[in-house]
Backbone as a printed PyTorch tensor [residue, N CA C, xyz], in Angstrom:
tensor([[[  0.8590,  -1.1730,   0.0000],
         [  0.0000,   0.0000,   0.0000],
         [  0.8980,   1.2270,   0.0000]],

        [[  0.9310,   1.6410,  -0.7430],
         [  1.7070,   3.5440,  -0.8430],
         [  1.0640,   4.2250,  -0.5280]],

        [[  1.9020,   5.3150,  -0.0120],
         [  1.6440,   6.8620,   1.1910],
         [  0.1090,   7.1010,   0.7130]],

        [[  0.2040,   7.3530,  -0.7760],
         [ -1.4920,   8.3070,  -0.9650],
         [ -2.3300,   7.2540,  -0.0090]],

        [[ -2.2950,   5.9480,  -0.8670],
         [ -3.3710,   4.9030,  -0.0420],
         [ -3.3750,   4.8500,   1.3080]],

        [[ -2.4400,   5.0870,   1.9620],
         [ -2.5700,   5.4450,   3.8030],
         [ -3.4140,   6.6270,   3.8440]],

        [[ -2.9050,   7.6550,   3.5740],
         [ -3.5600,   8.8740,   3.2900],
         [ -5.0320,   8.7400,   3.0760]],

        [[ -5.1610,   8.3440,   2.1090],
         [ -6.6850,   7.8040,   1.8160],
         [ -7.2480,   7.0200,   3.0880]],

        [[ -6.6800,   6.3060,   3.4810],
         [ -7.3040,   5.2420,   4.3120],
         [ -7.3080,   5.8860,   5.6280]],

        [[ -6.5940,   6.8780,   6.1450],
         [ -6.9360,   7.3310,   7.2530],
         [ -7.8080,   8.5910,   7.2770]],

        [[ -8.2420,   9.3530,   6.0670],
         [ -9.3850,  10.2890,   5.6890],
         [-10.2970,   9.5450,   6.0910]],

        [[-10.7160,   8.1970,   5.5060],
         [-11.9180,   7.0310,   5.6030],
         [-12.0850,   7.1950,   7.0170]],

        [[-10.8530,   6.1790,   7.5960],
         [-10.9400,   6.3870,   8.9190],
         [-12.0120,   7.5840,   9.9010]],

        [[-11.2650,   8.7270,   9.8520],
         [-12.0150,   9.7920,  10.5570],
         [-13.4620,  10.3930,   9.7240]],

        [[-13.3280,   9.8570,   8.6420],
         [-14.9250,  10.6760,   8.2240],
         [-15.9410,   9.4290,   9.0510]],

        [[-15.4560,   8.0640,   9.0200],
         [-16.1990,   7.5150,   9.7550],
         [-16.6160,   7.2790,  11.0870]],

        [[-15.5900,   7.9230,  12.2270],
         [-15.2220,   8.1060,  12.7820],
         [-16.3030,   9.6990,  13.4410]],

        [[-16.1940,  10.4290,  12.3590],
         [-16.8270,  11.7380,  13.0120],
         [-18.3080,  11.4570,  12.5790]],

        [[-18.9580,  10.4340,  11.3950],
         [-20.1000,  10.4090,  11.3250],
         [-20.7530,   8.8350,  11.8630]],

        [[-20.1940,   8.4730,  12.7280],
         [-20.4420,   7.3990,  13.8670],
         [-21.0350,   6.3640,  13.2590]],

        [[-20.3480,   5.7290,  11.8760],
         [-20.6800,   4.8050,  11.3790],
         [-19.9100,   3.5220,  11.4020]],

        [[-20.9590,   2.5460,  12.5400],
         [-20.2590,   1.4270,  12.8300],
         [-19.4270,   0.4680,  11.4180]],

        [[-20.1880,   0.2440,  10.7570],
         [-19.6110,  -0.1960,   9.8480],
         [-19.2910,  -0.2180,   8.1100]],

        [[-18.0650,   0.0310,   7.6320],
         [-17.8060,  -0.1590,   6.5320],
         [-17.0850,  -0.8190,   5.7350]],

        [[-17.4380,  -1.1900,   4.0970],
         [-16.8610,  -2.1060,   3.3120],
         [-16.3770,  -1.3940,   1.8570]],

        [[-15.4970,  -1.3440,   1.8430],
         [-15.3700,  -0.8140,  -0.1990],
         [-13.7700,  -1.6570,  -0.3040]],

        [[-14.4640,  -2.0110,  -2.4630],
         [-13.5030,  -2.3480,  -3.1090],
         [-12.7890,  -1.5880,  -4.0790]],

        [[-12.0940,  -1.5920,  -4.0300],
         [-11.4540,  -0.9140,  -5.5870],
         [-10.3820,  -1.2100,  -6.0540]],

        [[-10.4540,  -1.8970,  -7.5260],
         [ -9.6330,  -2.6450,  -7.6690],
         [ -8.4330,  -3.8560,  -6.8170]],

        [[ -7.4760,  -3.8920,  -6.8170],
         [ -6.9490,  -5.1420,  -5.5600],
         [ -7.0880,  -4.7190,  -4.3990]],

        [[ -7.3040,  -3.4010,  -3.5490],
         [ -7.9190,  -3.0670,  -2.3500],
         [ -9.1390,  -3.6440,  -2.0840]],

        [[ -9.0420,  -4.0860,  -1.1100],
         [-10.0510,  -4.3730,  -0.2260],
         [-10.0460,  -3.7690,   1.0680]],

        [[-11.3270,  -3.2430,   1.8920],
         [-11.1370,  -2.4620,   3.1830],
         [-12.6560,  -2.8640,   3.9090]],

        [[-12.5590,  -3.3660,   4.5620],
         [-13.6580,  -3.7120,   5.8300],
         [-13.1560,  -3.3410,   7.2950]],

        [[-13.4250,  -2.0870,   7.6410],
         [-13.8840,  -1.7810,   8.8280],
         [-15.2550,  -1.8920,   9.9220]],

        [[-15.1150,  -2.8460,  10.6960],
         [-16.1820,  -2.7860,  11.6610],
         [-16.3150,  -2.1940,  13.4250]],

        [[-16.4290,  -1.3540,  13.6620],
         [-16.5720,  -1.1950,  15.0560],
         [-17.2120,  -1.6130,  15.9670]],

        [[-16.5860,  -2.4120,  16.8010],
         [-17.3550,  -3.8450,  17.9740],
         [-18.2030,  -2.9480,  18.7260]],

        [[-17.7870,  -1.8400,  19.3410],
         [-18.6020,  -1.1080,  20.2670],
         [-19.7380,  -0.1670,  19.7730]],

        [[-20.8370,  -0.0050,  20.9350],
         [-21.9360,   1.0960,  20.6720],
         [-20.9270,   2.6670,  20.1380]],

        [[-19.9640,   2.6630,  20.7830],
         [-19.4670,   4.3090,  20.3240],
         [-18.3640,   4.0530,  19.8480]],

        [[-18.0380,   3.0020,  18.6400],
         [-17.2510,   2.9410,  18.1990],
         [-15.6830,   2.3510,  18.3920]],

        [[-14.9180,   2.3820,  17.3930],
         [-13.6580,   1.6850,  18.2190],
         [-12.9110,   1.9440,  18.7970]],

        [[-11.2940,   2.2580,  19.2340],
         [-10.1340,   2.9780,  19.3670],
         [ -9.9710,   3.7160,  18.1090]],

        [[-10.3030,   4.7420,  17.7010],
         [ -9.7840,   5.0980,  16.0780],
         [ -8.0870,   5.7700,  16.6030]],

        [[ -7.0530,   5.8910,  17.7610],
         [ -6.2970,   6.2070,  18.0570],
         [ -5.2680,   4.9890,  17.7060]],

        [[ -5.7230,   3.9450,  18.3570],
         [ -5.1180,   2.3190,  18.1000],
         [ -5.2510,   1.8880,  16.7170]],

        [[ -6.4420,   2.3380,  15.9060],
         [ -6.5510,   1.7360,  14.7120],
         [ -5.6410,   2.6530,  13.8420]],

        [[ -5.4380,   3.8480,  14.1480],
         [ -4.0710,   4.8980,  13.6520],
         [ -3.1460,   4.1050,  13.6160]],

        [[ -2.7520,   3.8540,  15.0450],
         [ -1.0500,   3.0050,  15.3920],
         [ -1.2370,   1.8880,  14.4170]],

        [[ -2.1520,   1.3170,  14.1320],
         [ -1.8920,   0.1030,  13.4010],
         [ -1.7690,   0.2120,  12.2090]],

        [[ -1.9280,   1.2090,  11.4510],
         [ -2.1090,   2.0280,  10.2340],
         [ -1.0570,   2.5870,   9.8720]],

        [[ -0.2400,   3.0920,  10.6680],
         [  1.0870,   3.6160,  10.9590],
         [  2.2970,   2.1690,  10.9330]],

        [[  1.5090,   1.3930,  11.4990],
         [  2.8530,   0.0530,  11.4990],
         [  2.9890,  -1.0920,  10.1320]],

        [[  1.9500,  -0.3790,   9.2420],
         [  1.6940,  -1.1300,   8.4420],
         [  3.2350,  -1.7630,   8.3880]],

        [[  3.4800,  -3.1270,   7.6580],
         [  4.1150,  -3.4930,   6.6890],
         [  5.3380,  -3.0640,   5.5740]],

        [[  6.0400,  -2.8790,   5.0410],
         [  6.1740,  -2.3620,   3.7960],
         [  5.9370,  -3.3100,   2.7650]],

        [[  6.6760,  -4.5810,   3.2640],
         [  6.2720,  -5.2130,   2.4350],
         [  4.9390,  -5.8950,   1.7560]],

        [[  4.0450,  -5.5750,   2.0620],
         [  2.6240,  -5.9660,   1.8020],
         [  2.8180,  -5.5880,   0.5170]],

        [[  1.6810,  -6.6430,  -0.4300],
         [  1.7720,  -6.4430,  -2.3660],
         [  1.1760,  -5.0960,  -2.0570]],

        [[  1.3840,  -4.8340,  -3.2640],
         [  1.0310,  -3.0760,  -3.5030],
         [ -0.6710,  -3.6800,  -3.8180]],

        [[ -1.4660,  -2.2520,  -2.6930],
         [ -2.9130,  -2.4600,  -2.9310],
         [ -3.2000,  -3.0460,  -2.4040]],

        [[ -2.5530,  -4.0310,  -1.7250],
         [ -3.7890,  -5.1070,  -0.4640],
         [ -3.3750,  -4.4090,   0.4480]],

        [[ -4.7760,  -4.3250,   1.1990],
         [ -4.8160,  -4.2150,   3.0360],
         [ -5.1300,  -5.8430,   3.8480]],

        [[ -3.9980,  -5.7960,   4.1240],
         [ -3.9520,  -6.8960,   5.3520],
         [ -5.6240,  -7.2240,   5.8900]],

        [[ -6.2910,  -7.8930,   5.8470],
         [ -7.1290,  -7.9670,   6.8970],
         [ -7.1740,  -7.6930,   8.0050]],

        [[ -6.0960,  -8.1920,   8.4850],
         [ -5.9690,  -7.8710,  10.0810],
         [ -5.8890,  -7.0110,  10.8400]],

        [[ -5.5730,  -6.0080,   9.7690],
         [ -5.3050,  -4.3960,  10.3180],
         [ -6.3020,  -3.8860,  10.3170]],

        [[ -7.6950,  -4.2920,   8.8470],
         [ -9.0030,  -3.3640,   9.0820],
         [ -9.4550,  -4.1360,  10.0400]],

        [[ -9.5900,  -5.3800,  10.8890],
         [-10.7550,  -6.0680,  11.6240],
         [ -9.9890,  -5.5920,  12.7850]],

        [[ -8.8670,  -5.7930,  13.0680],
         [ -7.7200,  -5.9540,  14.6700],
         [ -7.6850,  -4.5750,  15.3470]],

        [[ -8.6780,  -3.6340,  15.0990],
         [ -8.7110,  -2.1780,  16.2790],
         [ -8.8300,  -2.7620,  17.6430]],

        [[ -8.1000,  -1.7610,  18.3700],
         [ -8.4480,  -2.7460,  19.2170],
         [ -9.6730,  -2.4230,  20.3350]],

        [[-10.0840,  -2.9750,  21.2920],
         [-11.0810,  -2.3820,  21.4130],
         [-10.8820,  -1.5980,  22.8480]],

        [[-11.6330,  -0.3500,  22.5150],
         [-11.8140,   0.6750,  23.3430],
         [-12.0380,  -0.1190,  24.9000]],

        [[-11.8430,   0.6630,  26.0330],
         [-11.8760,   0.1500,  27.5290],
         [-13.3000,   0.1590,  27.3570]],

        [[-13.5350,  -0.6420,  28.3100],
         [-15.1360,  -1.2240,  28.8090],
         [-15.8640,   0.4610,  29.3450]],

        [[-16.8670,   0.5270,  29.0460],
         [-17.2380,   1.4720,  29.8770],
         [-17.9390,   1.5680,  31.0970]],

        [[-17.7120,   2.4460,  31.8160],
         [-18.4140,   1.8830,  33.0460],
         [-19.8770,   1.7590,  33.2950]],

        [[-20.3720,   1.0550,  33.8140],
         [-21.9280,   0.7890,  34.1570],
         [-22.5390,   1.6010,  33.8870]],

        [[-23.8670,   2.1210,  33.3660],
         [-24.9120,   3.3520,  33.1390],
         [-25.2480,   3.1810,  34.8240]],

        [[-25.2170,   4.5820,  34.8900],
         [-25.7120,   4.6670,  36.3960],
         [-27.6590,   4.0950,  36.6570]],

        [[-28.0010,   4.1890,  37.6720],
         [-29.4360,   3.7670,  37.2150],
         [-30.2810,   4.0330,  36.6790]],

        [[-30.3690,   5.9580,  36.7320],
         [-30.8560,   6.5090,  35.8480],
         [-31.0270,   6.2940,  35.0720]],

        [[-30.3410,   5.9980,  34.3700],
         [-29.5990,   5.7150,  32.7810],
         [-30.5610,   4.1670,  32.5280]],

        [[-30.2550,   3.2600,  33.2880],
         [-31.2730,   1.7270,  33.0300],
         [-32.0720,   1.3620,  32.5910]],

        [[-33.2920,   2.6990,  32.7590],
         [-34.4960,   2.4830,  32.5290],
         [-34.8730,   3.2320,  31.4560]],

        [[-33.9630,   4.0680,  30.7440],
         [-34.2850,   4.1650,  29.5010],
         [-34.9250,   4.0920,  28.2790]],

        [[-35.4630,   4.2100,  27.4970],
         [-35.9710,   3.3180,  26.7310],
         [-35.6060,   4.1030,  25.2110]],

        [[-34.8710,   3.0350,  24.2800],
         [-34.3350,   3.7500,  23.3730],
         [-35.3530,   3.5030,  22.0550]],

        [[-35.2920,   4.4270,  21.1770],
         [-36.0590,   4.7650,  20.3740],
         [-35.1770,   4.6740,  18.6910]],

        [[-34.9030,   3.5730,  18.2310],
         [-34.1840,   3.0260,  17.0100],
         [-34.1760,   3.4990,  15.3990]],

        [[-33.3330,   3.8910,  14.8400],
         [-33.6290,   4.1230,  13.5830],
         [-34.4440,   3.0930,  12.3450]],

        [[-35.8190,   2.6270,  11.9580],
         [-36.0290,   1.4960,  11.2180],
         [-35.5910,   1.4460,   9.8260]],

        [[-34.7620,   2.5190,   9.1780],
         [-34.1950,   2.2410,   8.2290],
         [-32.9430,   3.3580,   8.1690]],

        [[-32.1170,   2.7120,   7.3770],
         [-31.0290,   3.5800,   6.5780],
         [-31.2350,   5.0130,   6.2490]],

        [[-30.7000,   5.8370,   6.4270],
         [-30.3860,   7.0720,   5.7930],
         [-29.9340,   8.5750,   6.4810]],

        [[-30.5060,   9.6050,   6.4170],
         [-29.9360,  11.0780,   7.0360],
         [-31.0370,  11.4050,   7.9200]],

        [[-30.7080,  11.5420,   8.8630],
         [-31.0960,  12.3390,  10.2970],
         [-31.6170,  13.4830,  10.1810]],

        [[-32.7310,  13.8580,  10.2820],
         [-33.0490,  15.0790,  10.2750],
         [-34.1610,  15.4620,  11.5520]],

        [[-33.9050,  16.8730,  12.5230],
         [-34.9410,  16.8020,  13.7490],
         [-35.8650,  17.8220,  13.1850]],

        [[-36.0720,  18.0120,  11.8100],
         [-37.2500,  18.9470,  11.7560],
         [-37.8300,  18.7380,  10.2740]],

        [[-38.7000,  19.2290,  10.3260],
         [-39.6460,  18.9310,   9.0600],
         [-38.9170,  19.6050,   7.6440]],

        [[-37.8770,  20.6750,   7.8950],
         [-38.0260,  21.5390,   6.7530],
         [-35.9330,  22.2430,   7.1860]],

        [[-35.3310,  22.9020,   6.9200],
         [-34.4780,  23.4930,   7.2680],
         [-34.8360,  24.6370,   7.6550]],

        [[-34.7090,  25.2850,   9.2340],
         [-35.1540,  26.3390,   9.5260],
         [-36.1390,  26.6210,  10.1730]],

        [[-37.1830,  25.1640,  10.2680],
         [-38.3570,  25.0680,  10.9300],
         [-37.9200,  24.5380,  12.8230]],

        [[-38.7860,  24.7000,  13.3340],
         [-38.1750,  24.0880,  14.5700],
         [-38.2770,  22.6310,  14.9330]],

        [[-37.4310,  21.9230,  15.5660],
         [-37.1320,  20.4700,  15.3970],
         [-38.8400,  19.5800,  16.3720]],

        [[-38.6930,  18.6140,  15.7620],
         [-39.9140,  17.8090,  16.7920],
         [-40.1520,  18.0110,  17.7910]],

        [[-39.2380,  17.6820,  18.4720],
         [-38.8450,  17.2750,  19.5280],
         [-37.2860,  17.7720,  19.9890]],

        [[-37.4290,  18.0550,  21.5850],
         [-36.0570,  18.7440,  22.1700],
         [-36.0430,  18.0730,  23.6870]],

        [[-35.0330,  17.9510,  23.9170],
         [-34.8990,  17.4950,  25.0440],
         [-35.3800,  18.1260,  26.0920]],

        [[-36.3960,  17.0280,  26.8250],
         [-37.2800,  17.5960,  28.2960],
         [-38.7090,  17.6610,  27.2180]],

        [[-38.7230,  17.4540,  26.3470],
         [-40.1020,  17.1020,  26.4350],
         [-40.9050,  15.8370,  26.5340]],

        [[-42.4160,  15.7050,  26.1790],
         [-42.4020,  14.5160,  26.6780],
         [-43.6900,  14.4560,  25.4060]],

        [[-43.5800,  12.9410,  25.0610],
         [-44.2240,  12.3840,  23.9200],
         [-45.0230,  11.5090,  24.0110]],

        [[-45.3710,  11.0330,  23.2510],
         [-46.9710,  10.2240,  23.4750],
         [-46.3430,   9.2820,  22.1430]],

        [[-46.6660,   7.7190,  22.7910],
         [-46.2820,   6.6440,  21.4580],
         [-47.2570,   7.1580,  20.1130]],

        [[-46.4200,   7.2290,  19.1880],
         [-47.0830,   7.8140,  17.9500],
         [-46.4830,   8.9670,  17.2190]],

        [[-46.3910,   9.2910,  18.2630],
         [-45.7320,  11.0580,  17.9140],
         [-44.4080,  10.4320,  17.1090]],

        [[-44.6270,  11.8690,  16.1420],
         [-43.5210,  12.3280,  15.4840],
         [-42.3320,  12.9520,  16.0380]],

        [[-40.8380,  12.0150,  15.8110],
         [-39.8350,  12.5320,  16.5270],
         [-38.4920,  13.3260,  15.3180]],

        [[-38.8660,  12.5900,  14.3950],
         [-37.6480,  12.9580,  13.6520],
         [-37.9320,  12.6320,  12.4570]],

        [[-36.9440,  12.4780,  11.0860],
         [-37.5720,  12.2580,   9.9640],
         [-35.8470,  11.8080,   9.4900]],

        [[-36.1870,  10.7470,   8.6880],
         [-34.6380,  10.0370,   8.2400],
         [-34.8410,   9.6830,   6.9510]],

        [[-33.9630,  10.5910,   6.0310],
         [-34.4290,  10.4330,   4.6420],
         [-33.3500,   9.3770,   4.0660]],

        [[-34.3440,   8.6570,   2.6990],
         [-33.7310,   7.4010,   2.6710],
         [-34.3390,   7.4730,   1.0780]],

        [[-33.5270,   7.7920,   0.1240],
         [-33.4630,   7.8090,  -1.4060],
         [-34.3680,   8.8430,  -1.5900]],

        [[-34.2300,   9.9730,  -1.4560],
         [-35.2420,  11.0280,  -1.5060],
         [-36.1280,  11.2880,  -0.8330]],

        [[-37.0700,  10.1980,  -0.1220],
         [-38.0780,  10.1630,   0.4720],
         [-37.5100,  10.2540,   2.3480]],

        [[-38.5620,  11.3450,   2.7660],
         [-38.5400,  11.6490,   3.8290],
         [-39.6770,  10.8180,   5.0830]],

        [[-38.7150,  10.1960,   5.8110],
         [-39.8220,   9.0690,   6.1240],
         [-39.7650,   9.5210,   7.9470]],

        [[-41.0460,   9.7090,   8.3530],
         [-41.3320,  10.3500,   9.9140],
         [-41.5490,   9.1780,  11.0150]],

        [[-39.9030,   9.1760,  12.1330],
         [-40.2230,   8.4200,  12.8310],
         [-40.5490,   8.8770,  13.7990]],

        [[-41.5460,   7.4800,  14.4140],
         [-42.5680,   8.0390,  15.6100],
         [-42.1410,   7.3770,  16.8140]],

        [[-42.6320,   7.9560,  17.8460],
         [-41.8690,   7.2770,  19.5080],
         [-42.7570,   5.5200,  19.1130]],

        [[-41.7150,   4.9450,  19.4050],
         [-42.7270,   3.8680,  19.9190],
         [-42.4540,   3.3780,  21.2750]],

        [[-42.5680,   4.6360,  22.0880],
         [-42.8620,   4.3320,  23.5360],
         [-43.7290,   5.5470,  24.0140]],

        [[-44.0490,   5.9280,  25.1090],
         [-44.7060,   7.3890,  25.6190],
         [-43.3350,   7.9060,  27.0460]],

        [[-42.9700,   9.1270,  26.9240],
         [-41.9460,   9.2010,  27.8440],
         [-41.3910,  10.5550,  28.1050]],

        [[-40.7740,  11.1000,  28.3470],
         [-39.6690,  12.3960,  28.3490],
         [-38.5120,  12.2360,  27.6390]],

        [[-38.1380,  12.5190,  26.4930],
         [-37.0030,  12.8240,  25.8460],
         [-35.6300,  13.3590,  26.7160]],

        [[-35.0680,  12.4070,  27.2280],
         [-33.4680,  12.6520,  27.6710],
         [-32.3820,  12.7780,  26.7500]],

        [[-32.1840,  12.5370,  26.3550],
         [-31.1790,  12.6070,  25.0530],
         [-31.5430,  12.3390,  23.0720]],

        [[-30.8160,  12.7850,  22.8190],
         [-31.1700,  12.9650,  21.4320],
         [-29.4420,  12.0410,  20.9840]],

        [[-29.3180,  11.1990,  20.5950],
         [-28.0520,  10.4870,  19.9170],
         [-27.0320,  10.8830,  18.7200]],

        [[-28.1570,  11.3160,  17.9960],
         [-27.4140,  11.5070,  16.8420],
         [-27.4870,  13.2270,  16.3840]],

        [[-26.7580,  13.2110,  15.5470],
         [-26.9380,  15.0180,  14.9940],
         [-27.8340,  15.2520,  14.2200]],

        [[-27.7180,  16.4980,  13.8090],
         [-28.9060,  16.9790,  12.6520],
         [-28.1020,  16.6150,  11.2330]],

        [[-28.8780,  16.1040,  10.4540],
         [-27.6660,  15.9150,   8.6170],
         [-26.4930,  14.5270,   9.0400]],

        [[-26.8900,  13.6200,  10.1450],
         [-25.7000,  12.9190,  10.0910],
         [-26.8540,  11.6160,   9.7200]],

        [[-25.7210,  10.8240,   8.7700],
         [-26.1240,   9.3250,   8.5770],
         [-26.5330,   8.2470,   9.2270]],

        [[-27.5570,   7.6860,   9.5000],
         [-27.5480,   6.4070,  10.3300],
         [-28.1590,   5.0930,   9.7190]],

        [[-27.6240,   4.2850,  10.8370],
         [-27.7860,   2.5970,  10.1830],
         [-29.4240,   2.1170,  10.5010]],

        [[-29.6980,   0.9060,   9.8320],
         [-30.8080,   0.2360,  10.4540],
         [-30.5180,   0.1330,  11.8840]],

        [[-31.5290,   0.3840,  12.9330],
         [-31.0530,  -0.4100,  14.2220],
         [-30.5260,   0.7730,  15.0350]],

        [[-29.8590,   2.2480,  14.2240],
         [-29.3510,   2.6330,  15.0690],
         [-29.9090,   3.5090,  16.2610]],

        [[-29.6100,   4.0220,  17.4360],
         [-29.9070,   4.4170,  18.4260],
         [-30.4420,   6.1100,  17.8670]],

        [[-31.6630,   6.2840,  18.4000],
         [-31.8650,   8.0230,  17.6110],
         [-31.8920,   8.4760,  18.8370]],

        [[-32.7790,   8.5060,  19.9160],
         [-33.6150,   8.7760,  21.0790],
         [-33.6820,   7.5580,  22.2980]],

        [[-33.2410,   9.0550,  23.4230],
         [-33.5560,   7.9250,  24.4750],
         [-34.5340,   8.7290,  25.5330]],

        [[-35.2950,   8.0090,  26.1380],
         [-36.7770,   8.2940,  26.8190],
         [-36.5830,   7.3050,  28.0930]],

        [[-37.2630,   8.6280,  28.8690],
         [-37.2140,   7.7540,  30.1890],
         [-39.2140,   7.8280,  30.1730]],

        [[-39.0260,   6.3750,  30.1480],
         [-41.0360,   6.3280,  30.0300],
         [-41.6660,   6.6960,  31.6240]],

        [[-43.1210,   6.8970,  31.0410],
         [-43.5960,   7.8000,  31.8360],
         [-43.8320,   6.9150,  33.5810]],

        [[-43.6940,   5.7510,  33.0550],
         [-44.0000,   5.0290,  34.1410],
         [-43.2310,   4.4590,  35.0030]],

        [[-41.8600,   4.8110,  34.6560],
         [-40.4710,   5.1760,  35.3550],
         [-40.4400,   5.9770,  36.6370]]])
């Protein structure tokens, strides 16, 4: 692999990195690159540097080792959610695409933290091939945290909203 291709590969690195996407795959030509991050917040991207940095020289020109995209290593355990935190109830992305907390650019967002929602309600809207698709609580609760940003990408599955339900 030559300098540009490090170069390249550690841009990848941090764009994925700053847009909290557990996992990625691309080919191009004899490159191959599969990055996956084991953890909810991602991996060591500091450790996966060092390992990026120790590459090889001798590796054929254009392959990435496997071992280097899978072998990050993994971030320290984190400590326990306090109890607060337990009873939570998180509120999931059901499909692929861009994050958005408001209907329009400029309009005001759904939902803000400290309010409180009713299962049904409209929380956010995650556009996915043009189409703007409105997700709704599927719990009833107070909005404690909001996960993700405004304009950032997310996976099936991923974490949008967390709610402490009303019966908490």
């Amino acid at each position: 692999m030559n300098a540009e291709e490090m170069n390249e590969l550690r841009e990848l690195v941090e764009f994925l990195k700053e847009n909290k996407i557990a996992e990625f795959e691309a080919e191009r030509g004899d490159l191959k690159v599969r990055i996956k991050f084991e953890q909810e917040g991602g991996a060591d991207m500091a450790g996966l540097a060092r390992l990026l940095a120790q590459q090889p020289a001798a590796a054929a020109p254009g392959v990435m080792p496997a071992a280097h995209a899978a072998a990050a290593p993994r971030a320290a355990e984190p400590a326990p959610a306090a109890d607060d935190d337990a009873n939570l109830h998180i509120v999931k992305s059901p499909i692929v695409g861009t994050f958005y907390e408001s209907p329009s650019p400029g309009s005001p967002a759904f939902v803000k933290i400290g309010d409180h929602v009713d299962n049904g309600q409209v929380l956010c809207i995650v556009e996915a091939m043009k189409l703007m698709n409105e997700i709704e609580s599927d719990g009833a609760g107070e909005i404690v945290k909001r996960l993700v940003q405004n304009g950032q990408p997310v996976e099936y599955g991923q974490a949008l909203f967390a709610l402490r339900p009303l019966h908490a």
